[in-house]
MARSE-732497 format. One record per residue (C-alpha): residue in three letters; chain; y, x, z. Coordinates in steps of 0.5 Angstrom, whole numbers. Layout:
# residues N
ATOM  drenfi  guza      y      x      z
ATOM     ALA     A      Y      X      Z
...
This chain:
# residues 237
ATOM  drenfi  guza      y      x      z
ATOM     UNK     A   -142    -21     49
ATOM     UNK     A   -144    -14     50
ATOM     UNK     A   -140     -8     53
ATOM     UNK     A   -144     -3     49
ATOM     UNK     A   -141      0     43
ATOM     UNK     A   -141     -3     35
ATOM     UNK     A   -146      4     34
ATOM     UNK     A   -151      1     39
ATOM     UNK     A   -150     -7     37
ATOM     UNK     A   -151     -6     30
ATOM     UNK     A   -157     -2     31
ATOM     UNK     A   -160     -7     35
ATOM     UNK     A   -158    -13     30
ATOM     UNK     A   -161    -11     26
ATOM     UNK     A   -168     -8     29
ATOM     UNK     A   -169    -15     32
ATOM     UNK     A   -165    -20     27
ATOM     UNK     A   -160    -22     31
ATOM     UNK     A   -157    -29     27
ATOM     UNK     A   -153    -30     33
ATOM     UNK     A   -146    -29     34
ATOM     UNK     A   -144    -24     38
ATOM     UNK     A   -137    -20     41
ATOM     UNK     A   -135    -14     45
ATOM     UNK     A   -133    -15     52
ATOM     UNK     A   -130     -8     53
ATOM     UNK     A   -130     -6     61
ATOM     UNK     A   -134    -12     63
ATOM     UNK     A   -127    -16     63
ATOM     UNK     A   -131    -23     60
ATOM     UNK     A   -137    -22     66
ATOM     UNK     A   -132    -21     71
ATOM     UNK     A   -128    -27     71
ATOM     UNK     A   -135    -32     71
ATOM     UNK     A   -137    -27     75
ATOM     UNK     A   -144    -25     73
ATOM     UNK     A   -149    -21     77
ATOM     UNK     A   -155    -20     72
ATOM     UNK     A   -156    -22     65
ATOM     UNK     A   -159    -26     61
ATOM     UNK     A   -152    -30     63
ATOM     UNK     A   -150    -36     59
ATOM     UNK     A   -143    -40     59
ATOM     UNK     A   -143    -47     57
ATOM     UNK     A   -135    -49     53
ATOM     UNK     A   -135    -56     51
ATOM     UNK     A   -131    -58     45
ATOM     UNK     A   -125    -59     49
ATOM     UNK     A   -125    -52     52
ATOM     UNK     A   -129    -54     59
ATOM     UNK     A   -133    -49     62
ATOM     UNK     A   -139    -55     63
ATOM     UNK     A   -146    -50     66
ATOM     UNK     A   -146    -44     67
ATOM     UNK     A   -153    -39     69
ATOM     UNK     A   -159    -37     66
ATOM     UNK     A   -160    -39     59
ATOM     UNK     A   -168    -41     60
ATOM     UNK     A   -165    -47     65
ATOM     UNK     A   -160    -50     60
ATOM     UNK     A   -161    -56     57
ATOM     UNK     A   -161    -59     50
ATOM     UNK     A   -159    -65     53
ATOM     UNK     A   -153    -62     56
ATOM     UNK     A   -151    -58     50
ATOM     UNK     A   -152    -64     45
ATOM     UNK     A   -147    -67     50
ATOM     UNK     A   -141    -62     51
ATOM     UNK     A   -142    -60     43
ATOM     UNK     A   -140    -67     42
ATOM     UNK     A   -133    -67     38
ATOM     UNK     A   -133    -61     36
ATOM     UNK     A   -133    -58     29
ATOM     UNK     A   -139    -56     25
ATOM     UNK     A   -137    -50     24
ATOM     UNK     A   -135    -43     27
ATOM     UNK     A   -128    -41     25
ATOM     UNK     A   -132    -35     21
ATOM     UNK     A   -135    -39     17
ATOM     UNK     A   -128    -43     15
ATOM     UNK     A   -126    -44      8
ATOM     UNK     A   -121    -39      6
ATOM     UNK     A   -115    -45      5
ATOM     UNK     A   -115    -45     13
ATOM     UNK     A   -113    -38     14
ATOM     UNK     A   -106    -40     16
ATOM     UNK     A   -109    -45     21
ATOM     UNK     A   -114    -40     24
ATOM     UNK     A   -106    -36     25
ATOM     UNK     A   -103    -41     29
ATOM     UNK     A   -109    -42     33
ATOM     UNK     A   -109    -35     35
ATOM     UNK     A   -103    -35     36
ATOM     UNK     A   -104    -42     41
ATOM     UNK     A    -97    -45     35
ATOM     UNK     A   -102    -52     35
ATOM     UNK     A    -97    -56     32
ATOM     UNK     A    -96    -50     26
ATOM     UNK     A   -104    -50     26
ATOM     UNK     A   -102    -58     25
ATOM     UNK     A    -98    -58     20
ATOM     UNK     A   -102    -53     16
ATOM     UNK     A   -108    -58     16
ATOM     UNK     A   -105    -63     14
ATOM     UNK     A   -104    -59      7
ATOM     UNK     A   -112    -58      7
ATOM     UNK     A   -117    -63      4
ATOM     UNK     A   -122    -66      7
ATOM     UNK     A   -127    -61      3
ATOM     UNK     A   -124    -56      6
ATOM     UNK     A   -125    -60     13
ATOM     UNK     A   -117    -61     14
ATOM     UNK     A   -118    -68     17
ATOM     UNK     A   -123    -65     22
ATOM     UNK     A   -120    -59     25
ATOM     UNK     A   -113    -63     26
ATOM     UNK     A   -118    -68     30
ATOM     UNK     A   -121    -61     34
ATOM     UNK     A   -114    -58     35
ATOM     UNK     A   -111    -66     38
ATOM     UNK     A   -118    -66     42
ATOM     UNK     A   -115    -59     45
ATOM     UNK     A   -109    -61     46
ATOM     UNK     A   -110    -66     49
ATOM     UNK     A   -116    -62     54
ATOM     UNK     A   -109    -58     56
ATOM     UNK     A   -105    -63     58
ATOM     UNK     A   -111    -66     61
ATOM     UNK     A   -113    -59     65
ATOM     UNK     A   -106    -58     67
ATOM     UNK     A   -106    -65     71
ATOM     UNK     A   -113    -64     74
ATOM     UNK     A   -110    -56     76
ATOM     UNK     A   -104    -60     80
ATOM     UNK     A   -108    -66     83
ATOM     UNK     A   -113    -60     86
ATOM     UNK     A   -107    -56     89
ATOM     UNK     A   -107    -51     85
ATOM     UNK     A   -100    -50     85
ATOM     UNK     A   -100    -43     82
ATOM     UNK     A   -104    -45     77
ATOM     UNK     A   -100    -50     75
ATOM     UNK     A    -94    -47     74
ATOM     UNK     A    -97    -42     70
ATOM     UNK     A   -100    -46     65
ATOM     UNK     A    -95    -49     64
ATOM     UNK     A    -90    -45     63
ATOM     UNK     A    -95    -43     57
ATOM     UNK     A    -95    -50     55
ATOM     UNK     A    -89    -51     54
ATOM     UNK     A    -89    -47     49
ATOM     UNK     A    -95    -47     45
ATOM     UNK     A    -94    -54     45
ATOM     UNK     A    -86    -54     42
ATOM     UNK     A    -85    -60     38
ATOM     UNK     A    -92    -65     40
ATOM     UNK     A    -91    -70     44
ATOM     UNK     A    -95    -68     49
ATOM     UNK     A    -90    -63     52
ATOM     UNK     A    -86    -68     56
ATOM     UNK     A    -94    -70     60
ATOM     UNK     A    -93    -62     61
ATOM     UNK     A    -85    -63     63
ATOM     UNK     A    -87    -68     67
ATOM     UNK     A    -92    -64     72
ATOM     UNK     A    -87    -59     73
ATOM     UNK     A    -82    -63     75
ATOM     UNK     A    -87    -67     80
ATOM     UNK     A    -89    -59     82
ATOM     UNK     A    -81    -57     83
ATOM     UNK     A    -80    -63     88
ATOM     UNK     A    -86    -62     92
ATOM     UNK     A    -83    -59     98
ATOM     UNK     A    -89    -55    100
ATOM     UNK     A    -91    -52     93
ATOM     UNK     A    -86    -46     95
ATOM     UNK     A    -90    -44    100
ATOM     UNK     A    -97    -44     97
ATOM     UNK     A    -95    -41     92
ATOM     UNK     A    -92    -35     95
ATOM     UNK     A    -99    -34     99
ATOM     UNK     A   -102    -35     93
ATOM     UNK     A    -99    -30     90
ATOM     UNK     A   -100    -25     96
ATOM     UNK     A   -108    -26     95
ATOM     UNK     A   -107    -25     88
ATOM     UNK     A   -104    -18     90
ATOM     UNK     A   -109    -17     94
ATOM     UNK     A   -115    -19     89
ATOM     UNK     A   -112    -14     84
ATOM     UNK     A   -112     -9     88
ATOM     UNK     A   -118     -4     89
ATOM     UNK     A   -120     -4     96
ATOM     UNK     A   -124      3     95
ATOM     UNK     A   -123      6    102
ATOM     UNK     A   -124      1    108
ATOM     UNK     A   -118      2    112
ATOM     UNK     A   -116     -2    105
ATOM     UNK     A   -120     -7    106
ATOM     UNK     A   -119     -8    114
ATOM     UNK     A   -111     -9    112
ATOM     UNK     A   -112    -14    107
ATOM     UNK     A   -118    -18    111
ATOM     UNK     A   -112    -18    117
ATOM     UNK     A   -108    -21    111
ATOM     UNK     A   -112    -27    109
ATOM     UNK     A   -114    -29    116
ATOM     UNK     A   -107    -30    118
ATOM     UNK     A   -106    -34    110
ATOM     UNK     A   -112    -38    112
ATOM     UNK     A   -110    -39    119
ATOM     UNK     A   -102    -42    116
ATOM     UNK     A   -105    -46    110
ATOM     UNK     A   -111    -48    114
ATOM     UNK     A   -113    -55    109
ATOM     UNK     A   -110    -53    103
ATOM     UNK     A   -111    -50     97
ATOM     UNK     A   -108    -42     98
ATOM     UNK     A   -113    -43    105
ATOM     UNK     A   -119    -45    101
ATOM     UNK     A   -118    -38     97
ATOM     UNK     A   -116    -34    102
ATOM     UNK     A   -122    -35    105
ATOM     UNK     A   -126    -34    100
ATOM     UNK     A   -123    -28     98
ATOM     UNK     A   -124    -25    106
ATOM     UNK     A   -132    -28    105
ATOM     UNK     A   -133    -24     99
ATOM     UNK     A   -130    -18    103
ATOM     UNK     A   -134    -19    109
ATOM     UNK     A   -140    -19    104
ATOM     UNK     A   -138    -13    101
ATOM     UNK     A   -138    -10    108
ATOM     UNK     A   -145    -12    110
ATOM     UNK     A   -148    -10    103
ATOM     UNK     A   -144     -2    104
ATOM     UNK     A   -147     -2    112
């Protein structure tokens, strides 16, 4: 991923004979999130959609790639037949059972069979991810994810594990609670927190959420975020 523009990548794909692929991050967003403080960064995604490592490229190991690309298709999106045009629609669109029923029309030289089995294997990674998000306590994330779940999996079986969470994270007693603190700490991240009187106010605010959610998950992240803050402090001194 790069955060230059198509003019300066192209020219240096083709100077160095890149054969990988590549994408444009625009604004960093990408670097942001895994939160990459120098470069070369790599991020290593299963076939079930796990980030499984992440860190230098020269630290990661063939083993540990040969493990994650395990079950995954033999080829890129780009490089699918053209029969599966349909199906790389619905996938973008997150519509896995349309993507479903447009595989079962592929043959198996198309890689239909092989795709279907990818695309059950992501699903199956959803459900999975969204239970392992409630057990950790992440009751925000939960009822996030699976609000969009419950649509991406429309007419699946597996939508009822997905109402089943939502029903056991709605009669949790405590959940309305958490998830109000970490709606505030969520407001306070996406805020930019330029001037230091900003900062102080917002430290003030995540201790008194640290302090009042001691021991759960909103805590855990309000204390993340008030160190975060307390280093940003040192490093402007």
């Amino acid at each position: 991923m790069t955060d230059e523009g198509v003019a300066e990548t192209v020219k240096w794909v083709e100077e160095k004979g890149a054969k990988y692929a590549y994408g444009y991050d625009k604004g960093g967003k990408l670097s942001s999130y895994f939160k990459v403080s120098g470069i070369p960064a790599a991020v290593l995604v299963d076939a079930k959609g796990i980030v499984v490592w992440q860190g230098h490229p020269a630290s990661l190991s063939e083993a540990l790639i040969e493990k994650a690309v395990a079950g995954a298709l033999p080829k890129p999106q780009w490089e699918w037949a053209p029969s599966t045009k349909a199906v790389k629609a619905a996938l973008l669109k997150r519509q896995y059972k349309t993507a479903l029923d447009e595989c079962a029309k592929l043959t198996e030289a198309d890689s239909g069979p092989a795709i279907a089995q990818a695309i059950r294997t992501i699903v199956e990674s959803r459900v999975a991810g969204l239970k392992a998000t409630y057990a950790s306590g992440d009751y925000l994330g939960t009822e996030t994810a699976a609000a969009a779940l419950a649509k991406e999996l429309a007419g699946l079986p597996e939508k009822d594990a997905v109402a089943a969470v939502q029903a056991e994270l709605d009669a949790n007693k405590d959940a309305p609670a958490i998830v109000k603190a970490q709606k505030q700490i969520a407001k306070l991240r996406a805020a930019e927190l330029s001037k230091r009187k900003e900062q102080d106010a917002a430290m003030e605010d995540l201790a008194k959420i640290a302090k009042a959610q001691a021991g759960n998950f909103a805590g855990k992240q309000a204390e993340e975020f008030l160190n975060e803050l307390k280093e940003r402090r040192r490093n402007e001194r």
